[in-house]
C-alpha positions in Angstrom: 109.1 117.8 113.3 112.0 116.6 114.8 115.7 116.1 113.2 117.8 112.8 114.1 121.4 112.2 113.3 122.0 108.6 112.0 125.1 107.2 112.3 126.0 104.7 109.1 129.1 102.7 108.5 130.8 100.4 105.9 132.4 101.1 102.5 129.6 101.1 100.4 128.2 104.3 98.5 126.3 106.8 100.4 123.1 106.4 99.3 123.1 102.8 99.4 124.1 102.6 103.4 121.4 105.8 104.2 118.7 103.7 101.9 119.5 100.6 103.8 119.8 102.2 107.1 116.6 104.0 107.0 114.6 100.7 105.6 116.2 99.2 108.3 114.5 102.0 110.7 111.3 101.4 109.1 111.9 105.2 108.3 111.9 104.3 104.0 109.3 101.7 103.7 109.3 99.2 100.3 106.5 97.3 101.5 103.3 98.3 103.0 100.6 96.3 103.8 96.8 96.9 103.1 96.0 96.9 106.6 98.8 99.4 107.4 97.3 101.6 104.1 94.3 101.2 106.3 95.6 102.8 109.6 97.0 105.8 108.0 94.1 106.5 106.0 92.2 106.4 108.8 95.1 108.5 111.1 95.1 110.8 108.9 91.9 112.5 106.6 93.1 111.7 103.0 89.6 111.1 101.9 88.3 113.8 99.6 84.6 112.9 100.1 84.1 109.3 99.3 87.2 108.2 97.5 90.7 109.4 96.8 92.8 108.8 93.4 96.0 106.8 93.4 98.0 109.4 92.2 96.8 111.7 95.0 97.6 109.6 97.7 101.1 108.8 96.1 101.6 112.4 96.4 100.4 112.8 99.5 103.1 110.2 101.3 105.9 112.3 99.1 104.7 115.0 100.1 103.5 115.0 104.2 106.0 114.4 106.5 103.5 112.8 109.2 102.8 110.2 106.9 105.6 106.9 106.3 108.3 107.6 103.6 107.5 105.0 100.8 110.7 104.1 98.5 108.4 104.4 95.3 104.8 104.3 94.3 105.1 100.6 93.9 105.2 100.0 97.7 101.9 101.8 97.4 100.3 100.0 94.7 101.5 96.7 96.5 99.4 97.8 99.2 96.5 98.4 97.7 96.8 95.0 96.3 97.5 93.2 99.4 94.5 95.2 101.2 91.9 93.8 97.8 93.1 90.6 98.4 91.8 90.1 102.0 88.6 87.8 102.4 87.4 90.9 105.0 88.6 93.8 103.0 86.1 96.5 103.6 86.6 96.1 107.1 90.9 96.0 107.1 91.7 97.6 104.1 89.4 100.1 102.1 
């Protein structure tokens, strides 16, 4: 794990220029794609045998720092939604 210093300016309140900057830096994600959901879960084994909950894998991106920082669970459950509604989603999504 590395550490990088970010530099932010304007007036605004902290938390709103680090929130910006980082989804900015694709480093704070609001929107992920199926097909992206798809990558990491194939990067990276979050499979417990055959399937993995929701909840688990909404802990898992708060929790791992190898895997993308998602704002909120919503970005997750819009993935999962946008990976159902492919024509070829058992092959690009899950």
């Amino acid at each position: 794990m590395t550490w990088e210093a970010l530099k932010l300016a304007g007036q605004n309140p902290l938390a709103e220029k680090v929130s910006r900057k980082l989804k900015r830096d694709e480093l704070l994600i609001s929107s992920f794609a199926g097909t992206r959901l798809r990558m990491e879960l194939d990067r990276v084994p979050l499979w417990r045998e055959n399937h993995v909950e929701i909840r688990q894998l909404v802990e898992d991106f708060a929790r791992y720092p190898y895997l993308p920082r998602l704002a909120d669970p919503s970005a997750l459950i819009g993935a999962i939604r946008d990976g159902l509604a492919l024509f070829s989603w058992v092959q690009d999504a899950f």
